[in-house]
C-alpha positions in Angstrom: 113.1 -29.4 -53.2 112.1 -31.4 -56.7 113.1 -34.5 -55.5 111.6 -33.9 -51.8 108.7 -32.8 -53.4 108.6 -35.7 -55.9 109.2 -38.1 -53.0 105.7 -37.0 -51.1 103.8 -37.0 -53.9 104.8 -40.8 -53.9 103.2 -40.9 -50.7 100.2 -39.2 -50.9 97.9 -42.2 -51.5 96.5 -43.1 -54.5 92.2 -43.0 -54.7 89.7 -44.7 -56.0 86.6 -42.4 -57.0 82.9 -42.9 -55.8 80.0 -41.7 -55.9 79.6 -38.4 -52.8 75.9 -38.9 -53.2 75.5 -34.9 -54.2 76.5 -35.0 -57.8 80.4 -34.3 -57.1 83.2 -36.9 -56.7 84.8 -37.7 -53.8 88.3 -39.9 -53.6 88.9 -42.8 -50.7 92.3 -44.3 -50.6 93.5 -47.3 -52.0 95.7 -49.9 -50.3 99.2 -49.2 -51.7 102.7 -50.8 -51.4 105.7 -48.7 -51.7 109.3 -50.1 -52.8 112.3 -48.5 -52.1 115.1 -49.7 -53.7 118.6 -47.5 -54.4 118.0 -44.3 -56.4 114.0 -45.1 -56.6 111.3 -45.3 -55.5 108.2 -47.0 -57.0 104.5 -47.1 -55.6 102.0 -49.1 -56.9 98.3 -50.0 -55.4 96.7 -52.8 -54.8 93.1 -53.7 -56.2 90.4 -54.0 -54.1 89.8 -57.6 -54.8 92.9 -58.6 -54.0 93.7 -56.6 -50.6 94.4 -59.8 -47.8 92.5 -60.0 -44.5 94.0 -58.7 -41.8 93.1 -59.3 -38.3 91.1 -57.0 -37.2 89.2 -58.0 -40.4 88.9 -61.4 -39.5 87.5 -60.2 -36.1 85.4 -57.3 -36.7 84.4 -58.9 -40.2 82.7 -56.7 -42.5 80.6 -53.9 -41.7 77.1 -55.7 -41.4 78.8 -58.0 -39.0 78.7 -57.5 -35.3 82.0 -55.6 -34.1 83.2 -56.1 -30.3 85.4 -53.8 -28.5 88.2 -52.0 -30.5 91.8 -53.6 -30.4 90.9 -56.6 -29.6 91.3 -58.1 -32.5 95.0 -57.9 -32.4 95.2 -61.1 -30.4 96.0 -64.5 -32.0 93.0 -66.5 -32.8 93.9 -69.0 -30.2 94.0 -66.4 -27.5 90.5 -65.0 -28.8 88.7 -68.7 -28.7 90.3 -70.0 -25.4 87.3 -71.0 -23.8 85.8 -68.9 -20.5 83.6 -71.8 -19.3 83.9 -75.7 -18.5 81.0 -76.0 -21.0 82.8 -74.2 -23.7 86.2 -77.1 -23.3 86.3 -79.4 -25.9 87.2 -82.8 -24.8 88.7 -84.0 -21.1 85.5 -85.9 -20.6 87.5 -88.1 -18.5 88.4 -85.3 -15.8 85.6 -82.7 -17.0 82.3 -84.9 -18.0 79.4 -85.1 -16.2 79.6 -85.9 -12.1 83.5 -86.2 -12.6 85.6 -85.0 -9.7 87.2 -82.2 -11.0 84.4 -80.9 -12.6 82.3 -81.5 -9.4 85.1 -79.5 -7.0 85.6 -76.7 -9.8 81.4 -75.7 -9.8 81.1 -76.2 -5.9 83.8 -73.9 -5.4 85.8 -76.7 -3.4 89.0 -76.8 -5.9 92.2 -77.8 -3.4 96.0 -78.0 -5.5 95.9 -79.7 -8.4 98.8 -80.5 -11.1 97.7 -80.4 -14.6 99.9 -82.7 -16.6 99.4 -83.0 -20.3 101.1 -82.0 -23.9 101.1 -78.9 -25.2 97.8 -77.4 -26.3 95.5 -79.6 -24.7 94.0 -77.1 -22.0 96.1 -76.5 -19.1 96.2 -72.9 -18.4 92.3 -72.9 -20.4 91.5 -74.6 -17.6 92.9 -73.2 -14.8 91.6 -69.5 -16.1 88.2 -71.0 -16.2 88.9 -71.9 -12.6 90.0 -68.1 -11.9 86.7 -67.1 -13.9 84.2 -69.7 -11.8 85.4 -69.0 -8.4 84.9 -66.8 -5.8 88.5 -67.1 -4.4 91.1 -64.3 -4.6 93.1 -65.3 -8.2 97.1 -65.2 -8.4 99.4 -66.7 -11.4 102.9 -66.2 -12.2 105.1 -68.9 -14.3 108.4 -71.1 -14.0 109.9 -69.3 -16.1 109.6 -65.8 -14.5 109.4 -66.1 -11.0 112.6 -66.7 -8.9 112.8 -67.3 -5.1 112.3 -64.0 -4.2 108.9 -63.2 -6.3 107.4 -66.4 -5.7 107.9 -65.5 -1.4 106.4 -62.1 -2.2 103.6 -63.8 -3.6 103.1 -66.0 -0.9 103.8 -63.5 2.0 100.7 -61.2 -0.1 98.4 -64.5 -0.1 99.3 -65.5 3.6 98.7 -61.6 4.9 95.7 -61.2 2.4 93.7 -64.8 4.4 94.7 -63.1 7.4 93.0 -59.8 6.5 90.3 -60.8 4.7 89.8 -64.8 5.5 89.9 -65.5 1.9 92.2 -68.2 0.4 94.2 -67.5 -2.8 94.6 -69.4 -6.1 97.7 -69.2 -7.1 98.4 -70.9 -11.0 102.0 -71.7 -11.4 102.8 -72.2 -15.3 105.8 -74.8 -15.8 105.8 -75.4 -12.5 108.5 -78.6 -13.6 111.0 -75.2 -14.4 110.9 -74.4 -10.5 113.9 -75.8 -9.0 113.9 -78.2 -5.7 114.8 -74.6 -3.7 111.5 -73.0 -5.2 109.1 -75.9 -4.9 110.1 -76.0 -1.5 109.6 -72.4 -0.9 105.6 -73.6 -1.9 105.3 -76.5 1.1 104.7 -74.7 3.9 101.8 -72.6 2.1 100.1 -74.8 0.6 100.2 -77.1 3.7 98.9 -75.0 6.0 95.8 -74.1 3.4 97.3 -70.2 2.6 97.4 -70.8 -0.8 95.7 -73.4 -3.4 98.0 -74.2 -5.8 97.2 -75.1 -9.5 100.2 -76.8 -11.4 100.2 -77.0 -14.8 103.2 -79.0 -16.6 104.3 -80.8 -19.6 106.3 -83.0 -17.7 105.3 -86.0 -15.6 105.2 -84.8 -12.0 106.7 -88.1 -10.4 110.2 -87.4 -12.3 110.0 -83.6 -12.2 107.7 -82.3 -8.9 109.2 -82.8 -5.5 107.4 -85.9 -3.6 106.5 -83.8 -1.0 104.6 -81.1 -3.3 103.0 -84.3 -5.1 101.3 -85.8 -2.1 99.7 -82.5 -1.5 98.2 -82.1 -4.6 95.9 -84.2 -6.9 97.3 -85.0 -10.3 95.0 -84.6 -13.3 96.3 -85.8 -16.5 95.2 -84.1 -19.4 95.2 -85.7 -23.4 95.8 -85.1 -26.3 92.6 -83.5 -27.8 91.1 -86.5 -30.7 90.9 -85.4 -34.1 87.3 -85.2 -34.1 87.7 -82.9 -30.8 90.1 -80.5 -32.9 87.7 -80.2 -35.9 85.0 -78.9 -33.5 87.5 -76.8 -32.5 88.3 -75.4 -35.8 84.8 -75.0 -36.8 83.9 -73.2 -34.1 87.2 -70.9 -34.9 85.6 -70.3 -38.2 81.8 -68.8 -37.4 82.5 -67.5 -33.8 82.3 -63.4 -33.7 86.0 -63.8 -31.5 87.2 -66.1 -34.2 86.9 -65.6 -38.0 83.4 -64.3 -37.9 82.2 -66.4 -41.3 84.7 -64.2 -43.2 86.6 -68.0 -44.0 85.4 -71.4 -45.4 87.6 -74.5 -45.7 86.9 -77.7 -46.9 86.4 -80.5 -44.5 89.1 -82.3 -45.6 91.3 -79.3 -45.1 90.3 -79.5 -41.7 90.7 -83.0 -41.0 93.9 -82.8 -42.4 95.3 -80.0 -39.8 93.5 -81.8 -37.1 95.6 -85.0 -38.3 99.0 -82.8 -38.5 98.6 -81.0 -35.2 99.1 -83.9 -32.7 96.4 -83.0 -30.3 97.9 -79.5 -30.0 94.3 -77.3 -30.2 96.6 -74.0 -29.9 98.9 -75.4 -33.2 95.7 -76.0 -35.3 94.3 -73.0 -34.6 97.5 -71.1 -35.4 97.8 -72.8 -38.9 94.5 -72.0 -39.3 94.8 -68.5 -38.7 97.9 -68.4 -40.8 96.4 -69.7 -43.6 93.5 -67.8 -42.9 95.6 -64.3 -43.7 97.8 -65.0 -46.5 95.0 -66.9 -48.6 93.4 -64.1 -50.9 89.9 -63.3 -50.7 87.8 -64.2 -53.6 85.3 -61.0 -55.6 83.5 -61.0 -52.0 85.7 -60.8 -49.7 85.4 -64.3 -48.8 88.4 -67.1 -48.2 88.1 -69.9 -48.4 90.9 -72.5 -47.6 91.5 -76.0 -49.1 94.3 -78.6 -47.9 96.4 -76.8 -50.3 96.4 -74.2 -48.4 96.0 -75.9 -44.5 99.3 -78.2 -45.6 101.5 -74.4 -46.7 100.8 -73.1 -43.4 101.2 -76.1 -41.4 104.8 -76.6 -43.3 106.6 -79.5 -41.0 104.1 -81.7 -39.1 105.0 -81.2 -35.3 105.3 -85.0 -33.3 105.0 -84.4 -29.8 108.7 -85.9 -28.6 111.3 -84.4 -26.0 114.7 -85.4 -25.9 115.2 -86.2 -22.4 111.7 -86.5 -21.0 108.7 -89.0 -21.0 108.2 -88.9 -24.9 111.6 -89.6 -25.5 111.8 -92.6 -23.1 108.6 -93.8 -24.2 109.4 -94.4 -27.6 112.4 -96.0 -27.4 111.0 -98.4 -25.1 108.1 -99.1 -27.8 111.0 -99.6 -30.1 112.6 -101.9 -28.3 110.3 -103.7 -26.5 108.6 -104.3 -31.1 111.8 -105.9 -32.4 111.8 -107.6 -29.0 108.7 -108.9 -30.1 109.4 -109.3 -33.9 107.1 -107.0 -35.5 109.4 -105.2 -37.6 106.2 -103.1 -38.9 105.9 -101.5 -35.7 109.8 -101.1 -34.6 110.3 -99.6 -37.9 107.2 -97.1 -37.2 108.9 -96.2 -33.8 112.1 -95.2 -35.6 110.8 -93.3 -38.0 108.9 -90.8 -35.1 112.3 -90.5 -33.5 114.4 -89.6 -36.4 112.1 -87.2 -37.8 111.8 -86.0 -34.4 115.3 -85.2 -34.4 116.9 -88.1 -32.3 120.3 -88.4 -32.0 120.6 -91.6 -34.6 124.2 -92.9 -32.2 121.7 -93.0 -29.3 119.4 -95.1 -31.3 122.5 -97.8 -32.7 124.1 -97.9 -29.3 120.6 -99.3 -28.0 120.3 -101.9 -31.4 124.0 -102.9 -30.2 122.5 -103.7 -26.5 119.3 -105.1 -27.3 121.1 -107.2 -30.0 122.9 -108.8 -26.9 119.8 -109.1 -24.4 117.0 -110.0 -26.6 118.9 -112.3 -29.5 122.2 -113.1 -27.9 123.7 -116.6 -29.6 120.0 -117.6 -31.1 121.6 -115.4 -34.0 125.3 -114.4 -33.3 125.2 -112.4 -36.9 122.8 -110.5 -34.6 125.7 -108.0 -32.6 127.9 -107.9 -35.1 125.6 -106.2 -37.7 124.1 -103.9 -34.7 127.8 -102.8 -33.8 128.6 -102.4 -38.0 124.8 -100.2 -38.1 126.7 -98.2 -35.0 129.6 -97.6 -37.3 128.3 -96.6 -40.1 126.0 -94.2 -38.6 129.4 -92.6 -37.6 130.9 -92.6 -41.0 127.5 -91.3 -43.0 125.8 -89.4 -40.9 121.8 -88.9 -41.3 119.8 -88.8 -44.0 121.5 -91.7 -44.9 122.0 -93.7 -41.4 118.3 -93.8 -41.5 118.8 -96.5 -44.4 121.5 -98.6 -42.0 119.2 -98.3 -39.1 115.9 -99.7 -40.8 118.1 -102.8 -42.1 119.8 -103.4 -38.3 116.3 -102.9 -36.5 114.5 -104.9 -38.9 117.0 -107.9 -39.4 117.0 -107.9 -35.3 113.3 -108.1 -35.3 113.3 -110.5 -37.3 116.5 -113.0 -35.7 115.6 -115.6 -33.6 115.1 -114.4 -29.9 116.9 -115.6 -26.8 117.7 -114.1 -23.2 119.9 -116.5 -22.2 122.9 -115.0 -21.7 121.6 -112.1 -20.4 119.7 -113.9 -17.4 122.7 -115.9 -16.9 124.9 -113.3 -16.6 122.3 -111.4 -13.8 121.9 -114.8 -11.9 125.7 -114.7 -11.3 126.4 -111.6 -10.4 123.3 -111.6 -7.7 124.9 -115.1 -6.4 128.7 -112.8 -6.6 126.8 -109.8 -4.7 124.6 -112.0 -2.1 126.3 -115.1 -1.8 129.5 -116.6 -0.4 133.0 -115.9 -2.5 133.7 -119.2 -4.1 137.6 -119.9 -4.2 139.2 -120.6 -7.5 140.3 -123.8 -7.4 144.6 -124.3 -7.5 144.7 -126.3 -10.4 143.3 -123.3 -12.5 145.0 -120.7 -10.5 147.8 -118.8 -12.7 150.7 -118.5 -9.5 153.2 -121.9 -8.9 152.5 -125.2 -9.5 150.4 -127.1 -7.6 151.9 -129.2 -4.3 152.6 -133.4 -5.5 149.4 -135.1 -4.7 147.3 -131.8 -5.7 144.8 -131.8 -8.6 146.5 -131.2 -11.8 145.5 -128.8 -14.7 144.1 -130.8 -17.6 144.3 -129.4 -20.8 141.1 -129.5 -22.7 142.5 -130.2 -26.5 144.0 -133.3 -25.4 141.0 -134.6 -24.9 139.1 -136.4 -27.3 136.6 -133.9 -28.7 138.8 -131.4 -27.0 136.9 -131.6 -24.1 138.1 -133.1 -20.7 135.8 -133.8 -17.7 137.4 -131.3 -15.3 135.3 -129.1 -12.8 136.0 -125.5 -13.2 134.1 -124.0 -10.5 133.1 -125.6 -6.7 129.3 -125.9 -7.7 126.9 -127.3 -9.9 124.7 -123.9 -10.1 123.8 -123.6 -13.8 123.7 -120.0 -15.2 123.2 -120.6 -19.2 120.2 -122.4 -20.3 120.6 -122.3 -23.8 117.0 -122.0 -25.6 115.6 -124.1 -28.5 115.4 -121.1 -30.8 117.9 -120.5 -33.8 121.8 -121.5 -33.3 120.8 -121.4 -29.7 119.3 -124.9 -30.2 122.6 -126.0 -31.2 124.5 -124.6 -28.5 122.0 -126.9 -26.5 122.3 -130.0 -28.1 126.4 -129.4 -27.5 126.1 -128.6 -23.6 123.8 -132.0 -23.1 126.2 -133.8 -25.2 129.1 -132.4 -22.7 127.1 -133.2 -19.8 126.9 -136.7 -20.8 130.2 -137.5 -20.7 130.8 -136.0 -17.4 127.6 -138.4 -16.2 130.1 -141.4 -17.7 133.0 -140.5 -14.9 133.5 -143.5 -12.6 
C-alpha cells in the first residue's frame, strides 16, 4: 500500500502558487514529465518559461487572442490555411488570373471535367474544394487509391439516379485519378459522356501517358506549377499572422523563410509542414513568443525534397537534360543534372548504361577513348558502389561532354537498316560468299593485305549508297582524310 501510495503521490501534479484574490492561496498545476525507468520512478516539472507550444496553442493563441471553434486546432497547419476561395490561391495566374478560362467557368458556375495535373503541393485538391465551395452543383469525391470498381459504380449509379430525381448534375473529384486502372477509367466514360457527372481529375502524373485517350478528349487539361519562391513566402507569412494559422504566436526571420521556400521545391503543403514543425519544437522565449531563424527552418526541413519519380515524367525529363548537356558540351550543366538524380536516388547503373550509349551516338570515332572510358565508368559503378560511383560518373559525363562530337556512325547505321527494312535484299556477291569456290571465269576474292597500302580496289557490296560520312571533328577528321584517300584510288581503275 506504501509503494501504491507513494506511486500516486508521484502523480498528483505538482503547483505553482498564486494569488486567489481573497487573501488565501490557491495552487494551479504545473506542466510535469514523468520517467519511468525499472524500479523508479522520477517526476520532475517543467518551468513556465520553458513549456513548448502546442497546437491548439498555436491556434487559439493566448487568451487575448480571438479563439475559433474548439478542436479544431488539431489539424495540421496546412489543412487549417488551405484556401476556401479563388481569391485566397496564391499563384496559378496562368489558369486562375483575371478573365482566364478556368477562372471564368469556376465563377459562372459553367465548370465541365477537368484534369488537374501538377507536383505535389501546388493546389490541386485546394482547388477543386474551392470548386465544391463556389458552386451550386451537388459535390462528390472519392480517391484512386480507395475506390475500386464497385464503389466508384455506386457512386455513379447515386449521381446518374440523383440528375434524374432532382435535374441536378454532380461533381465528382477523383484524387489520383492516374491510380485508376484502364477497367476503372472506363467505368467513368459513359457518365461523364452523357453529362451525369462532371469529373474533376487531379494527378501527379502527365495524363497523356497515364489517363485513357478517351477520358482525355473529354476533359480539359489544366497544368498546374510549381508555386515560385516569392509565391511560397506569401504563403508562409500568411501561415504566421492568420487566426487558422499561428495566430502571431511565431516570428521568423526573412531569411528563414526564404530559405524553406528555396528547400521546398514549389511544394506549399512541405513548407508549411516544416514550418509548423519548427514552429512546436522551438521554445518560446520569457513571452511566450517563438521566433524561428534558418537555424531552426534548416532542423526541421532535414533533407531538401527534389521533386523526381523513378519511372515517370521527372525521371525521363532529367535524363534527357542530361544527355541532351554533354550532347551539347556544357559539362556545367550535365554535371548539375547528375547531381539532382543521384541525390534523388537514381539507380547510378541506369545512369552509366546511358554514358555507354550516348558515348556511341553522340561522340562515336571523333574520340574512340570516348566508349571505352563510358563502359570502364559502367564497371566501376559495379565494383564501388555509390557514394563513391558518383566520383567515376562526374569524370565519364564530363570527359564526354567535353570529347569531340560526331553522329556519324549512328546515322549510318539507321540509314542502312531503313534501306534493309524498305528496300530491295541486295545479294552478297560470290566472291565474298564463305560456301565453294567460285566457277573459272567468276570474280575472284582479293585479299586486301596484298595490296599495296593493304588496300585492294574490290567492290564489296552491289551499290554505291554511302552510309558513313565521317565528320571533320576530332580523330573523325582523320578517318575522313583516309576514306577520300581510298576513294581515290578506286577513281584510278581503268
Amino acid at each position: 500500500m506504501t509503494a501504491i501510495a507513494g506511486f500516486l503521490f508521484l502523480l498528483r501534479p505538482f503547483s505553482l502558487p498564486v494569488d486567489s484574490g481573497s487573501g488565501g492561496i490557491s495552487y494551479l498545476p504545473l506542466p510535469t514529465r514523468v520517467v519511468f525507468r525499472k524500479n523508479h520512478v522520477s517526476r520532475t516539472s517543467i518551468p513556465p518559461n520553458k513549456r513548448y507550444l502546442t497546437r491548439m496553442d498555436l491556434f487559439n493563441g493566448q487568451s487575448e487572442k480571438p479563439k475559433v471553434k474548439a478542436g479544431a486546432g488539431t489539424a495540421p497547419l496546412a489543412a487549417r490555411m488551405r484556401p476556401r476561395t479563388l481569391d485566397q490561391i496564391i499563384g496559378q495566374d496562368h489558369i486562375l488570373g483575371d478573365k482566364k478560362l478556368l477562372r471564368r467557368a469556376i465563377e459562372a458556375d459553367r465548370i465541365s471535367s477537368i484534369i488537374l495535373y501538377g507536383p505535389p503541393g501546388c493546389g490541386k485538391t485546394t482547388l477543386a474544394e474551392v470548386i465544391a465551395k463556389t458552386t451550386d452543383r451537388r459535390f462528390e469525391r472519392t480517391s484512386g487509391v480507395l475506390a475500386n470498381v464497385a464503389i466508384l459504380r455506386k457512386i455513379l449509379e447515386g449521381a446518374s439516379h440523383w440528375k434524374k430525381m432532382n435535374g441536378q448534375d454532380t461533381i465528382l473529384f477523383i484524387d489520383e485519378i492516374h491510380r485508376f486502372n484502364k477497367s476503372q477509367q472506363d467505368v467513368l466514360l459513359p457518365y461523364v459522356e452523357n453529362g451525369d457527372i462532371i469529373m474533376i481529375g487531379a494527378t501527379t502524373h502527365n495524363p497523356f501517358f497515364f489517363i485513357n485517350t478517351p477520358l482525355n478528349s473529354r476533359s480539359q487539361i489544366f497544368q498546374l506549377q510549381p508555386l515560385s519562391e516569392p509565391s511560397i513566402v506569401k504563403v508562409l507569412e500568411r501561415a504566421l499572422v492568420a487566426p487558422t494559422g499561428l495566430n502571431g504566436l511565431v516570428t521568423a526571420d526573412a531569411e528563414a523563410l526564404e530559405h524553406l521556400a528555396a528547400v521546398c521545391e514549389g511544394d506549399a503543403r512541405r513548407s508549411l509542414n516544416a514550418l509548423e514543425i519548427a514552429a512546436l519544437t522551438t521554445p518560446p522565449d520569457d513571452q511566450g513568443m517563438v521566433h524561428l531563424t534558418r537555424h531552426e527552418i534548416e532542423e526541421s526541413v532535414q533533407k531538401k525534397a527534389v521533386n523526381y519519380d523513378h519511372d515517370e515524367d521527372e525521371h525521363y525529363d532529367t535524363i534527357s537534360a542530361f544527355i541532351k548537356s554533354v550532347r551539347g558540351s556544357d559539362p556545367n550543366a550535365a554535371v548539375y543534372w547528375l547531381a539532382k538524380m543521384l541525390y534523388a536516388g537514381e539507380d547510378p547503373r541506369f545512369i552509366a548504361r546511358r554514358l555507354i550509349i550516348l558515348a556511341s551516338e553522340d561522340i562515336g570515332n571523333a574520340d574512340p577513348r570516348g566508349i571505352t572510358l563510358a563502359v570502364s565508368a559502367m564497371q566501376a559503378v559495379e565494383f564501388i558502389g555509390m557514394p563513391e560511383a558518383r566520383i567515376t560518373l562526374s569524370q565519364a559525363t564530363t570527359y564526354l561532354a567535353c570529347a569531340p562530337k560526331s553522329n556519324a556512325a549512328y546515322l549510318a547505321i539507321n540509314q542502312a537498316l531503313n534501306d534493309v527494312e524498305n528496300g530491295r535484299t541486295l545479294p552478297v556477291p560470290k566472291y565474298l560468299q564463305s560456301g565453294p569456290k567460285p566457277d573459272k571465269g567468276d570474280v575472284k576474292y582479293q585479299y586486301a593485305h596484298n595490296g599495296e597500302g593493304h588496300f585492294v580496289d574490290q567492290e564489296y557490296i552491289p551499290t554505291d549508297k554511302v552510309y558513313y560520312e565521317p565528320s571533320n571533328q576530332g580523330y573523325e577528321d582523320t578517318i575522313r582524310k583516309r576514306i577520300e584517300y581510298w576513294n581515290s584510288l578506286r577513281k584510278k581503275k581503268p
